[in-house]
LOMI-830370 format. One record per residue (C-alpha): residue in one letter; z, y, x; residue number from 1; chain. Coordinates in nm, 2 decimals. Last residue first. Layout:
+------+--------+--------+--------+-----+-------+
! rest !      Z !      Y !      X !  nr ! kette !
+------+--------+--------+--------+-----+-------+
!    a !      Z !      Y !      X ! NUM !     A !
...
+------+--------+--------+--------+-----+-------+
// end
This chain:
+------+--------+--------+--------+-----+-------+
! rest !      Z !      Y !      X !  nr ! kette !
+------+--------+--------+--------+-----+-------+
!    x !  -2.25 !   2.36 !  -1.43 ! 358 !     A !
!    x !  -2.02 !   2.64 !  -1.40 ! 357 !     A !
!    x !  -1.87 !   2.61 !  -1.75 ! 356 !     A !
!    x !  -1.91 !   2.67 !  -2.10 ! 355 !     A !
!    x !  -2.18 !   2.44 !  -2.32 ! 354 !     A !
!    x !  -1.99 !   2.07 !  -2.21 ! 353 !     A !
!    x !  -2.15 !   1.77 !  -2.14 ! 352 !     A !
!    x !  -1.95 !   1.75 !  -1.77 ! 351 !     A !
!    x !  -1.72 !   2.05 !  -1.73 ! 350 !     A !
!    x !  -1.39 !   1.83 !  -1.65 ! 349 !     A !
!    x !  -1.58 !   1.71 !  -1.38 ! 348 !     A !
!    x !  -1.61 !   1.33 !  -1.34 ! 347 !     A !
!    x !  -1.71 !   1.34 !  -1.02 ! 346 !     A !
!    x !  -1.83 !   1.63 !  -0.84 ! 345 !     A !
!    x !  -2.19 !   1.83 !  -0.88 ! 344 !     A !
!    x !  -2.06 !   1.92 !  -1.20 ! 343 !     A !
!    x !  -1.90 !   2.19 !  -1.05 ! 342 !     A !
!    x !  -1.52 !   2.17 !  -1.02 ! 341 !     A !
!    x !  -1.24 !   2.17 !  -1.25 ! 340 !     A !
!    x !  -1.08 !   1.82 !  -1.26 ! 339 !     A !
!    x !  -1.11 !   1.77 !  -0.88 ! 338 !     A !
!    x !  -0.84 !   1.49 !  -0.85 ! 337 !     A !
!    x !  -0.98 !   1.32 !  -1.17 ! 336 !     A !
!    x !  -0.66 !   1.17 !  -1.42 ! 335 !     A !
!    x !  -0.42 !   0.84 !  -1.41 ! 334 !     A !
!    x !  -0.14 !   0.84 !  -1.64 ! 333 !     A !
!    x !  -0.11 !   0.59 !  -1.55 ! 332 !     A !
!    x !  -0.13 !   0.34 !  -1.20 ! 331 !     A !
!    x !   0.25 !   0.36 !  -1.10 ! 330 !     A !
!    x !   0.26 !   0.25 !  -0.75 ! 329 !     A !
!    x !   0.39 !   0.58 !  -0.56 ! 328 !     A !
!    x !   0.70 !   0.58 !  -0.85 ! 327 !     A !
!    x !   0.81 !   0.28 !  -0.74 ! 326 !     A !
!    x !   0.76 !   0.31 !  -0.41 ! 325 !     A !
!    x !   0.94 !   0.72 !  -0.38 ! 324 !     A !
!    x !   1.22 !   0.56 !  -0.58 ! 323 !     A !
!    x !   1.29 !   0.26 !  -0.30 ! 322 !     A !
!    x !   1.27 !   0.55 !  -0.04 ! 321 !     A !
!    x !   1.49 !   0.71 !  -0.23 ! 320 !     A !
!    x !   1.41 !   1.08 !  -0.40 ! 319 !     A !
!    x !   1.52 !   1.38 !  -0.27 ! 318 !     A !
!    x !   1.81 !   1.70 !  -0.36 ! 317 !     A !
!    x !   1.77 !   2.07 !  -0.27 ! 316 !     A !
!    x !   1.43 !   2.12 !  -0.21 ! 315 !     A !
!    x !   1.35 !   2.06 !  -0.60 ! 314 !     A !
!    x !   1.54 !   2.38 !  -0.66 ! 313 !     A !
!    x !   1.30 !   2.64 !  -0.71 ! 312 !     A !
!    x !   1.16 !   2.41 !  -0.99 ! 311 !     A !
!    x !   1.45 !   2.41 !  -1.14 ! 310 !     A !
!    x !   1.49 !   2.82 !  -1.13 ! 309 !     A !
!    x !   1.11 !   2.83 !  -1.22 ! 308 !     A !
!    x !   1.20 !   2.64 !  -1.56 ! 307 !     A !
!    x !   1.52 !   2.85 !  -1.64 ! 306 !     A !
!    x !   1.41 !   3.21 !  -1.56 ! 305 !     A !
!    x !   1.02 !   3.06 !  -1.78 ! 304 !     A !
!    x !   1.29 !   2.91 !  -2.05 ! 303 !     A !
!    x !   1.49 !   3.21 !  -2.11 ! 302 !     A !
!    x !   1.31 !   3.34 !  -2.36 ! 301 !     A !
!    x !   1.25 !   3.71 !  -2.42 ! 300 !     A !
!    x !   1.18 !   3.79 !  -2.10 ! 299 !     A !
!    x !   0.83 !   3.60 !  -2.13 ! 298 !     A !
!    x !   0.67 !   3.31 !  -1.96 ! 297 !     A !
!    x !   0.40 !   3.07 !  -2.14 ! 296 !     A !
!    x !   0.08 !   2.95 !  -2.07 ! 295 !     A !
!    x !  -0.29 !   2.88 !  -2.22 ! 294 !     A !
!    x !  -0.61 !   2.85 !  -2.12 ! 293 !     A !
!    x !  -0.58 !   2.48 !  -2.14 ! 292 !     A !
!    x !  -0.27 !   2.43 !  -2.26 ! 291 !     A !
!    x !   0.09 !   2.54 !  -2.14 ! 290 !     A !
!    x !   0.46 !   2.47 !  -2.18 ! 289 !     A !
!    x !   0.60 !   2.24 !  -1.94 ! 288 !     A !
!    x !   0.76 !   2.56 !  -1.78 ! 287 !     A !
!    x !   0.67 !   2.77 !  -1.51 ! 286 !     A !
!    x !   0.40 !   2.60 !  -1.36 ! 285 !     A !
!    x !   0.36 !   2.51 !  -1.04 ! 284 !     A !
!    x !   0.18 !   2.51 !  -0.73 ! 283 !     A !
!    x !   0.21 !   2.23 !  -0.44 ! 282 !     A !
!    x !   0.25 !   2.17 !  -0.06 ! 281 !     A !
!    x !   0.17 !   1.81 !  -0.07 ! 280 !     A !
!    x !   0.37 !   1.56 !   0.17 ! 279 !     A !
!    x !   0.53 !   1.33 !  -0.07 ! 278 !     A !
!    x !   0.83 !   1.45 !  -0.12 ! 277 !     A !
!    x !   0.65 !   1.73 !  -0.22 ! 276 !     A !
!    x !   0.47 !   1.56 !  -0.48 ! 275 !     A !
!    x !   0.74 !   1.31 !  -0.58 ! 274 !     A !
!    x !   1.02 !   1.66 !  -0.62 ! 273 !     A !
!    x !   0.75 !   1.78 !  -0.90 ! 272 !     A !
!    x !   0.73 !   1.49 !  -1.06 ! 271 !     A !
!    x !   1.11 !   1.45 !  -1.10 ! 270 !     A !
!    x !   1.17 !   1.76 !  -1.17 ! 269 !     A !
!    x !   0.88 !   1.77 !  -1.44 ! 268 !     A !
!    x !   1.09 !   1.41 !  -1.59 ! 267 !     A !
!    x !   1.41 !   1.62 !  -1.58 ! 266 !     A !
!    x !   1.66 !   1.55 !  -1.35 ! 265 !     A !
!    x !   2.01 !   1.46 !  -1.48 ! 264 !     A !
!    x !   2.22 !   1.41 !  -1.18 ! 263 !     A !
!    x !   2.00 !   1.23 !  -0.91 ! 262 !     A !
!    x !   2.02 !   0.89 !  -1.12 ! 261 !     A !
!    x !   1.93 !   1.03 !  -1.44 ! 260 !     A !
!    x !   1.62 !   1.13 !  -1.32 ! 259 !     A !
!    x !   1.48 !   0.83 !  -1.19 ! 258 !     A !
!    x !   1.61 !   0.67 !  -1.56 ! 257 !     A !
!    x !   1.38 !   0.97 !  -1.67 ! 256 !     A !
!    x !   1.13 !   0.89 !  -1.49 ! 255 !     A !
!    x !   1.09 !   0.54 !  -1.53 ! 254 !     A !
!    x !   1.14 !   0.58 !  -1.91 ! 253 !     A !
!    x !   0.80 !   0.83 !  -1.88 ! 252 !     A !
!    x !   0.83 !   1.03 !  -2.18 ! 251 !     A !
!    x !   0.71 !   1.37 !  -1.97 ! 250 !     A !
!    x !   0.48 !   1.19 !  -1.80 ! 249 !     A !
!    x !   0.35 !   1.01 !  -2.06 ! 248 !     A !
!    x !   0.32 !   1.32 !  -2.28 ! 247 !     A !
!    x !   0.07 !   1.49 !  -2.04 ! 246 !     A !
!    x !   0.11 !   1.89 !  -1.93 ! 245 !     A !
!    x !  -0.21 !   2.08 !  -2.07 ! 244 !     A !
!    x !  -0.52 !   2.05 !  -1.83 ! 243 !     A !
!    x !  -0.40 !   1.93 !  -1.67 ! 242 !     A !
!    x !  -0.12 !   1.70 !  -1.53 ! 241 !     A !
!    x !   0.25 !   1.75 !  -1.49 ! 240 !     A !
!    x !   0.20 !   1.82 !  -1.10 ! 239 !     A !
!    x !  -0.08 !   1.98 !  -1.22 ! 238 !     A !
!    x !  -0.16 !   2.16 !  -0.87 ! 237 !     A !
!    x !  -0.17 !   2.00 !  -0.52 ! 236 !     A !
!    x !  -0.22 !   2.18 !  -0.17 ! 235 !     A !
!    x !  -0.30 !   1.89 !   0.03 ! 234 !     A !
!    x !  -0.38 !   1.97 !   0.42 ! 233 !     A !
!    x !  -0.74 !   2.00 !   0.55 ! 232 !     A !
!    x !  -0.71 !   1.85 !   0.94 ! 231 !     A !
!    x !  -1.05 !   1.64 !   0.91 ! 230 !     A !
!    x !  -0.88 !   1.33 !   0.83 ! 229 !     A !
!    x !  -0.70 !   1.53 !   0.57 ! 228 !     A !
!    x !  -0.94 !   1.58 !   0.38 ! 227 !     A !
!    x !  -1.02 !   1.22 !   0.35 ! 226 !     A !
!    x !  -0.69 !   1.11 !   0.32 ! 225 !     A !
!    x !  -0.65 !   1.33 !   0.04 ! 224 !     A !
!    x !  -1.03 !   1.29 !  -0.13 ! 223 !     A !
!    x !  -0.94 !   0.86 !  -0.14 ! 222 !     A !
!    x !  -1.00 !   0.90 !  -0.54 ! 221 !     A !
!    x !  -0.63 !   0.99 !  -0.58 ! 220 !     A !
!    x !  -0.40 !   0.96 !  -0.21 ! 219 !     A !
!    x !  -0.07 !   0.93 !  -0.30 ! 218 !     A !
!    x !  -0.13 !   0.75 !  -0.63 ! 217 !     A !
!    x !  -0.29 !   0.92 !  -0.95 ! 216 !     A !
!    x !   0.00 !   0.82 !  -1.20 ! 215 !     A !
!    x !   0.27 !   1.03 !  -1.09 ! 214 !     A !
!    x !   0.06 !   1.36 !  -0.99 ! 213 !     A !
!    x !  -0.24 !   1.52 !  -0.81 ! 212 !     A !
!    x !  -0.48 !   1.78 !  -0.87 ! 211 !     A !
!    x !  -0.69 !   2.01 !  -0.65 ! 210 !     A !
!    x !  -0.65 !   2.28 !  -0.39 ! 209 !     A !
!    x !  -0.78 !   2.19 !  -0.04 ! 208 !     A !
!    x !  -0.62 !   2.37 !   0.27 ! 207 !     A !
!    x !  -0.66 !   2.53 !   0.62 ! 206 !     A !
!    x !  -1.02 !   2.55 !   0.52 ! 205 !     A !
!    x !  -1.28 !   2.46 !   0.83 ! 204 !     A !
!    x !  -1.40 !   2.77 !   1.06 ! 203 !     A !
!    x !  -1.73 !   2.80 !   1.18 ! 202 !     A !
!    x !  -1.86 !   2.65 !   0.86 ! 201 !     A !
!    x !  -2.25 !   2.46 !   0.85 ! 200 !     A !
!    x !  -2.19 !   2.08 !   0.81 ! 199 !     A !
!    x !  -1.82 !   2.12 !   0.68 ! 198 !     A !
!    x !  -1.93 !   2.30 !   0.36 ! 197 !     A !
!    x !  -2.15 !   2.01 !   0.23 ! 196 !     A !
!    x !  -1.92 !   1.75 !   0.37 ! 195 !     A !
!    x !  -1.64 !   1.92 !   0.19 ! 194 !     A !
!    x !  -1.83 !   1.93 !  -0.17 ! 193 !     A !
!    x !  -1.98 !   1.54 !  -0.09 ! 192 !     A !
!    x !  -1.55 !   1.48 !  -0.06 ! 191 !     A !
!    x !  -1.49 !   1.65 !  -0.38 ! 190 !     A !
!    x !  -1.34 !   2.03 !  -0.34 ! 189 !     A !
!    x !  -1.15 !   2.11 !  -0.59 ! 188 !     A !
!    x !  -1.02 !   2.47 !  -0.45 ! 187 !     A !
!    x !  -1.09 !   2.60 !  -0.11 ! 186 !     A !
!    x !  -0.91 !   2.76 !   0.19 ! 185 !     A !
!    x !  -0.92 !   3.04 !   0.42 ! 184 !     A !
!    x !  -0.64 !   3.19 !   0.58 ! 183 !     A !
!    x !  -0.50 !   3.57 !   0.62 ! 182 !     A !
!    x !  -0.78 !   3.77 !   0.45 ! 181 !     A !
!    x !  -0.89 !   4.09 !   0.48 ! 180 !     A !
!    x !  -0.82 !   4.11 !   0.87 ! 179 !     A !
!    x !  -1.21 !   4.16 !   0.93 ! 178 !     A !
!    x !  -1.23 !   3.85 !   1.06 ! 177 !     A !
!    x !  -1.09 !   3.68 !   0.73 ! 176 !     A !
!    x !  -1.37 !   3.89 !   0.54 ! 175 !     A !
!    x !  -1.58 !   3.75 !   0.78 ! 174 !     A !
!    x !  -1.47 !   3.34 !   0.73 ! 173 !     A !
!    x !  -1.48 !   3.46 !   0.34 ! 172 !     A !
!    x !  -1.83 !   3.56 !   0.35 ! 171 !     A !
!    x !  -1.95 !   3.33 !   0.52 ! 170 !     A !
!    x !  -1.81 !   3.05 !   0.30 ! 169 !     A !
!    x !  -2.05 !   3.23 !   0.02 ! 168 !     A !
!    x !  -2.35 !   3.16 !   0.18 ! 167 !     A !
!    x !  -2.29 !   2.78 !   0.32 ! 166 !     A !
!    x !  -2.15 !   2.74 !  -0.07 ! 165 !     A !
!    x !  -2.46 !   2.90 !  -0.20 ! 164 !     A !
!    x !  -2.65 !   2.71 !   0.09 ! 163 !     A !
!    x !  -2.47 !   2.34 !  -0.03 ! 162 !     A !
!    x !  -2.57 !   2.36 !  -0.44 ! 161 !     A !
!    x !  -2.43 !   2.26 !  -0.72 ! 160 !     A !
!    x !  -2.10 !   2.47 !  -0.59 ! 159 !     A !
!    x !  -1.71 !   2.43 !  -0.51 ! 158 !     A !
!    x !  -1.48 !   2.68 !  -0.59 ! 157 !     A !
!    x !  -1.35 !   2.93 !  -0.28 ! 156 !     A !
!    x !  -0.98 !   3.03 !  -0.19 ! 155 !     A !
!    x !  -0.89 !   3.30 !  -0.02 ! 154 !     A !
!    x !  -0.53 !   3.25 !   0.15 ! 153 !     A !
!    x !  -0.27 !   3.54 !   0.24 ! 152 !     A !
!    x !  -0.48 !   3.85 !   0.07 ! 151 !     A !
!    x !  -0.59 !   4.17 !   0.26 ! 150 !     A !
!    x !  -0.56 !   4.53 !   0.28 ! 149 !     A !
!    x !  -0.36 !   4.56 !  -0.03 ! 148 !     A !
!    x !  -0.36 !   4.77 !  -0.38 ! 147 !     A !
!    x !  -0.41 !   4.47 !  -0.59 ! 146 !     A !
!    x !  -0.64 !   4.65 !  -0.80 ! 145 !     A !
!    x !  -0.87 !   4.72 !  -0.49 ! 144 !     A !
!    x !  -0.80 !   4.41 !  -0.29 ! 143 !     A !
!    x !  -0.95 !   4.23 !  -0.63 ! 142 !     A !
!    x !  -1.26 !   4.49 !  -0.64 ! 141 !     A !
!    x !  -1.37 !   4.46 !  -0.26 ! 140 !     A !
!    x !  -1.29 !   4.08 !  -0.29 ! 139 !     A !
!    x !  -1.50 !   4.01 !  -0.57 ! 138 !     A !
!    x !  -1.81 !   4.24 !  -0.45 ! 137 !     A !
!    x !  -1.82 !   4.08 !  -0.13 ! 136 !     A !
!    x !  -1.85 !   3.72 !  -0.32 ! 135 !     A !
!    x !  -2.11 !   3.85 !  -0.59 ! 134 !     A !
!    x !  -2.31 !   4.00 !  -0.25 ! 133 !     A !
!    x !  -2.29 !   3.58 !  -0.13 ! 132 !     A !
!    x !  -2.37 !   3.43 !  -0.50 ! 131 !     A !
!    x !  -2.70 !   3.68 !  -0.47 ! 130 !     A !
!    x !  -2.78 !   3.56 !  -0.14 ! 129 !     A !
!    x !  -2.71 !   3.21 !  -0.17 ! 128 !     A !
!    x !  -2.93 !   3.22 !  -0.49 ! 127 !     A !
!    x !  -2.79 !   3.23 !  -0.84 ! 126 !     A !
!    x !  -2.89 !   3.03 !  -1.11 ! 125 !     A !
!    x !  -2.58 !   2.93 !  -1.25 ! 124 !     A !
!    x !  -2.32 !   3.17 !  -1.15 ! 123 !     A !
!    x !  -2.13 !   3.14 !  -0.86 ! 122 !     A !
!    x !  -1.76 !   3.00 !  -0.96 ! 121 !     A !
!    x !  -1.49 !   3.26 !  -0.93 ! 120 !     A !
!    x !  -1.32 !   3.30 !  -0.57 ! 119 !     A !
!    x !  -0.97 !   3.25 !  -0.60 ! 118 !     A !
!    x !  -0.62 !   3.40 !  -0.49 ! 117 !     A !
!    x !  -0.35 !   3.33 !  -0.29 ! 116 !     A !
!    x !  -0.06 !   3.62 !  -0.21 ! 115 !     A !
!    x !   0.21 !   3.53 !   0.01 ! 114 !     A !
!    x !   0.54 !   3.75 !  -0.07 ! 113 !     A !
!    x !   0.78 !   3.92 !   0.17 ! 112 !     A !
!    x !   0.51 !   4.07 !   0.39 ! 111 !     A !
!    x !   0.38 !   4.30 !   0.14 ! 110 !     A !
!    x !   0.76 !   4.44 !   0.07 ! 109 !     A !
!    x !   0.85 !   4.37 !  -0.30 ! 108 !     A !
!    x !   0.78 !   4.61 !  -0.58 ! 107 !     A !
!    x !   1.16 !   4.77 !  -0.68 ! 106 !     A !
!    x !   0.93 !   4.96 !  -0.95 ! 105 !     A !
!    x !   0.59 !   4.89 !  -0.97 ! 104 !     A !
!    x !   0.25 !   4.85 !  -0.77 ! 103 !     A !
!    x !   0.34 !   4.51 !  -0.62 ! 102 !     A !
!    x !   0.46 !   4.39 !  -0.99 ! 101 !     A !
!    x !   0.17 !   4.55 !  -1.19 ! 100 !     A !
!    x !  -0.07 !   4.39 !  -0.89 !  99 !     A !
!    x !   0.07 !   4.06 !  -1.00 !  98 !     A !
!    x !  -0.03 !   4.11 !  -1.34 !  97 !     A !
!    x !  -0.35 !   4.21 !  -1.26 !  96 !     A !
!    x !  -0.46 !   3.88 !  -1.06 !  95 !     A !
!    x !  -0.36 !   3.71 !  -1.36 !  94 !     A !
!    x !  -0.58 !   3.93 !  -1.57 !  93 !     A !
!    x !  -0.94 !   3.92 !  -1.39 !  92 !     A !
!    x !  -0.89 !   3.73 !  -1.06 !  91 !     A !
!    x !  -0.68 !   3.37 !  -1.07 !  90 !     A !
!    x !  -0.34 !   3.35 !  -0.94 !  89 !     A !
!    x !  -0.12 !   3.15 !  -0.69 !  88 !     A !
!    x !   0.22 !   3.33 !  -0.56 !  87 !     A !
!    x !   0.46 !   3.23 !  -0.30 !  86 !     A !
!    x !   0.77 !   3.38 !  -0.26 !  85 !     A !
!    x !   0.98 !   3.13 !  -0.49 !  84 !     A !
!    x !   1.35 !   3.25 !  -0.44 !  83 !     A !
!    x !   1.46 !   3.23 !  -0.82 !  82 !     A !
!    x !   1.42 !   3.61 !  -0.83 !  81 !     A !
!    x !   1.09 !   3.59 !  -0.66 !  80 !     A !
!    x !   0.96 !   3.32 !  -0.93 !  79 !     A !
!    x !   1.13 !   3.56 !  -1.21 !  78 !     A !
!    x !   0.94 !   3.87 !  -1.10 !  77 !     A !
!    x !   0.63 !   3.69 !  -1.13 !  76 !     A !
!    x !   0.67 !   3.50 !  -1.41 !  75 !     A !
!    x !   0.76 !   3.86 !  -1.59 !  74 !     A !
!    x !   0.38 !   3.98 !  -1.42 !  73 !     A !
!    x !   0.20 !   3.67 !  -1.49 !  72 !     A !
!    x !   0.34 !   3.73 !  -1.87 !  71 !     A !
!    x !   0.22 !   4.09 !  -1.85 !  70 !     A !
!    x !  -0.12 !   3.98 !  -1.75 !  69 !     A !
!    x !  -0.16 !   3.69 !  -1.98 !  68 !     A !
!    x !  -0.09 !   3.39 !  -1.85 !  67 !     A !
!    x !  -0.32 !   3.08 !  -1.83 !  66 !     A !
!    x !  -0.29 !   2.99 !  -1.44 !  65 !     A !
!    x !  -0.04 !   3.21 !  -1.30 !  64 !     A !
!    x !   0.13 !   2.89 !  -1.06 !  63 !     A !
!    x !   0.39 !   3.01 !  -0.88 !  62 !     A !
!    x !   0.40 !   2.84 !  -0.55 !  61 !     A !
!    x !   0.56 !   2.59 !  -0.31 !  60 !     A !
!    x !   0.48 !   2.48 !   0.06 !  59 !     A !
!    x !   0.49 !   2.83 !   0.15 !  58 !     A !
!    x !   0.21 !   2.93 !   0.43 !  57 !     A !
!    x !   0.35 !   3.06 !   0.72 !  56 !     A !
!    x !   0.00 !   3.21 !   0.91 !  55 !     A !
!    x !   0.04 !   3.14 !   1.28 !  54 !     A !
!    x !  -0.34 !   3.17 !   1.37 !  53 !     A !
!    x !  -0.43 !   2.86 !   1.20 !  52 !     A !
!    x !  -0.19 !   2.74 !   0.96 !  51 !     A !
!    x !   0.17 !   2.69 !   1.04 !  50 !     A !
!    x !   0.35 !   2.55 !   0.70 !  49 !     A !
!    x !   0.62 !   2.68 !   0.55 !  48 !     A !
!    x !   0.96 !   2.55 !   0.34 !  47 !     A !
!    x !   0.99 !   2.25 !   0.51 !  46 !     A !
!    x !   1.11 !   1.93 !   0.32 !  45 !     A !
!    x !   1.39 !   1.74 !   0.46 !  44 !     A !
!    x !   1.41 !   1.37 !   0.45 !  43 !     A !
!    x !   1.73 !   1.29 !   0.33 !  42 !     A !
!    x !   1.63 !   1.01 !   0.12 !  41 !     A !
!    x !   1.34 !   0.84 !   0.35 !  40 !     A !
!    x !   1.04 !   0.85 !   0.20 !  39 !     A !
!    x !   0.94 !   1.12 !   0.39 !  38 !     A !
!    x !   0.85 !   0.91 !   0.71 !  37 !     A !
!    x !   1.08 !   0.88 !   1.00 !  36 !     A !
!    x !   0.88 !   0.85 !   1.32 !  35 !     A !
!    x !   0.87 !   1.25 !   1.42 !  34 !     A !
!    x !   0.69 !   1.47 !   1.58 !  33 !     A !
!    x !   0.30 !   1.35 !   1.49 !  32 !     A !
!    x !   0.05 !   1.66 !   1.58 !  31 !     A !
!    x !  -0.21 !   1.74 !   1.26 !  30 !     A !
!    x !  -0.58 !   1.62 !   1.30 !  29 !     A !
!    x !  -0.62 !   1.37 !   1.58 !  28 !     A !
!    x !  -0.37 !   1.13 !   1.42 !  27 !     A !
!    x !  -0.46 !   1.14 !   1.06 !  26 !     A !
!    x !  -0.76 !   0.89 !   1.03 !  25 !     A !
!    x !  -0.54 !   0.67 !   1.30 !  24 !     A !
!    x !  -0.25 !   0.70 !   1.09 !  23 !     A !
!    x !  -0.40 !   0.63 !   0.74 !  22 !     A !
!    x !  -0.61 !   0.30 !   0.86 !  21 !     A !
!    x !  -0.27 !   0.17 !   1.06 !  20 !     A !
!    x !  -0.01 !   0.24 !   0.81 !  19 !     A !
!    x !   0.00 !  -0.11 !   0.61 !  18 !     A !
!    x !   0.06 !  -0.21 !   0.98 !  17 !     A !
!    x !   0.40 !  -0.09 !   0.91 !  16 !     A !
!    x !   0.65 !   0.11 !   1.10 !  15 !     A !
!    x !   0.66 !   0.43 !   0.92 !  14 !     A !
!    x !   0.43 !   0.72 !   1.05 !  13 !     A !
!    x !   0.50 !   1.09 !   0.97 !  12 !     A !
!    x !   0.24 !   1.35 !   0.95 !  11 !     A !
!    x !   0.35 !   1.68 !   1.07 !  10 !     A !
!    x !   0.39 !   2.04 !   1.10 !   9 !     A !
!    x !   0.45 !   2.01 !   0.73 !   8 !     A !
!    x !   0.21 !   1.73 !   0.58 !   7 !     A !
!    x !   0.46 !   1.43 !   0.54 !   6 !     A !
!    x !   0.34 !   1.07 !   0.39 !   5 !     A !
!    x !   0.26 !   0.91 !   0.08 !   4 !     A !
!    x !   0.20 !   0.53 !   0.16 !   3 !     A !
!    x !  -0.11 !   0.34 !   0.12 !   2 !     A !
!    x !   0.00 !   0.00 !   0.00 !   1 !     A !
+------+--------+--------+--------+-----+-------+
// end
């Protein structure tokens, strides 16, 4: 059985020849300090990651997806308050949220918050040249509203086709030159989607963005040991699945008797702590309460303070080694790693449908 293993400065190796394939894809990418592999119980988790050039990337993030802009805003100011600095948003009304909170009153220093946003997909039809202008344009009007000189990760979508994403990848490894951006990385990437961007980029993406939880197995669809092979680290999203949270998860007897065991853990603690137990920095919702398009944080309820506050805490406690097994061989729900890209991957959530990037 492939086992889930630690991503911080390191990849760990347990004694087993189960762990030959994994450690030798793994070995010339990321440099191996320790023999004591996550599944341990007190293994701790760091709170960065070094990325090239000595960026400290946070191993867990606010996830903005589906807010409006004053809930992104209130989830926010609540993330910080429960000591989550890291922030992942979309552009358009996520992205202008989190400006309300850097623009407002008691904003936070720049350099006490990492900022990740997203490239939006190319539009259908366009040529590398056209999807490449589109690109500068996006980052001259997001660092704009945002009110910054740069961002701490870009993040590009995959494409149908290899030159628009040869075209637009230039754009971000200049924008990084030019000190608008802190790292580079790239969101539902298949493996064909890396290949396609590896044979042209100067510079590789510190980090792929796509889904992973209970269910999927530590490495879903063979895209993390892939990535990883090549020195991309796991950045993970839907923890609880997409694109609305799943009921087995949340009903699952093994995670809730999991739970009870480490003082009454709920079944999204106990997915959550699995992920980065595992070796995935990850972003998270606030609460389980979302939908496609569609999440929830507000002052009025407590829930999203509540919700981020637990999540916030999943450092603070681990799973067994014998927990991190059981819960490394469950086989359902099982779901597509890239959900949300192109067409051109697997299984896309987009597939047959009249909305979408193709």
């Amino acid at each position: 059985m492939l086992s889930t293993l630690s991503l911080s400065a390191a990849l760990l190796i347990q004694p087993s020849s189960h762990f030959d394939r994994r450690s030798a894809l793994l070995g010339g990418a990321f440099a191996l300090t320790s023999p004591q592999a996550t599944h341990a119980a007190d293994a701790a988790l760091p709170e960065t990651w070094t990325l090239s050039g000595g960026v400290k990337f946070p191993t867990l993030a606010l996830n903005t997806a589906g807010l409006s802009a004053e809930a992104s805003a209130v989830a926010f100011r609540k993330a910080l308050a429960a000591g989550i600095t890291h922030v992942d948003f979309h552009p358009g009304i996520e992205r202008d949220g989190v400006a309300a909170v850097l623009k407002g009153k008691d904003a936070p220093t720049r350099s006490s918050v990492f900022l990740t946003t997203k490239i939006e997909f190319a539009k259908k039809g366009a040529s590398p040249e056209e999807a490449a202008e589109a690109t500068r344009r996006q980052i001259d009007e997001d660092l704009g509203v945002l009110g910054v000189d740069s961002v701490d990760m870009l993040m590009l979508r995959d494409s149908l086709s290899c030159d628009v994403t040869a075209a637009q990848w230039a754009v971000l490894e200049k924008a990084k030159a030019a000190g608008r951006a802190r790292s580079l990385g790239v969101i539902n990437f298949c493996e064909g989607s890396l290949k396609c961007l590896l044979r042209t980029a100067s510079e590789k993406p510190s980090v792929n963005y796509f889904q992973q939880h209970i269910g999927m197995g530590p490495d879903p669809k063979g895209l993390r040991s892939f990535g990883e092979s090549k020195g991309i680290r796991t950045f993970a999203y839907g923890a609880l699945g997409e694109p609305g949270p799943s009921d087995e998860l949340l009903a699952s007897p093994v995670l809730k008797r999991i739970g009870a065991a480490h003082g009454g853990k709920l079944p999204e603690e106990v997915a959550l702590r699995w992920a980065l137990q595992g070796g995935a920095a990850v972003s998270i919702r606030p609460t389980a309460d979302f939908g496609l398009g569609r999440s929830a944080c507000s002052e009025a309820s407590a829930a999203c303070a509540d919700g981020l506050a637990r999540r916030a805490a999943a450092r603070g406690w681990a799973l067994t080694r014998a927990e991190m097994e059981e819960l490394d061989a469950l086989t359902s729900p099982d779901s597509n790693p890239t959900l949300f890209s192109t067409t051109g991957c697997p299984d896309s959530f987009f597939a047959g449908k009249p909305f979408g990037p193709g």
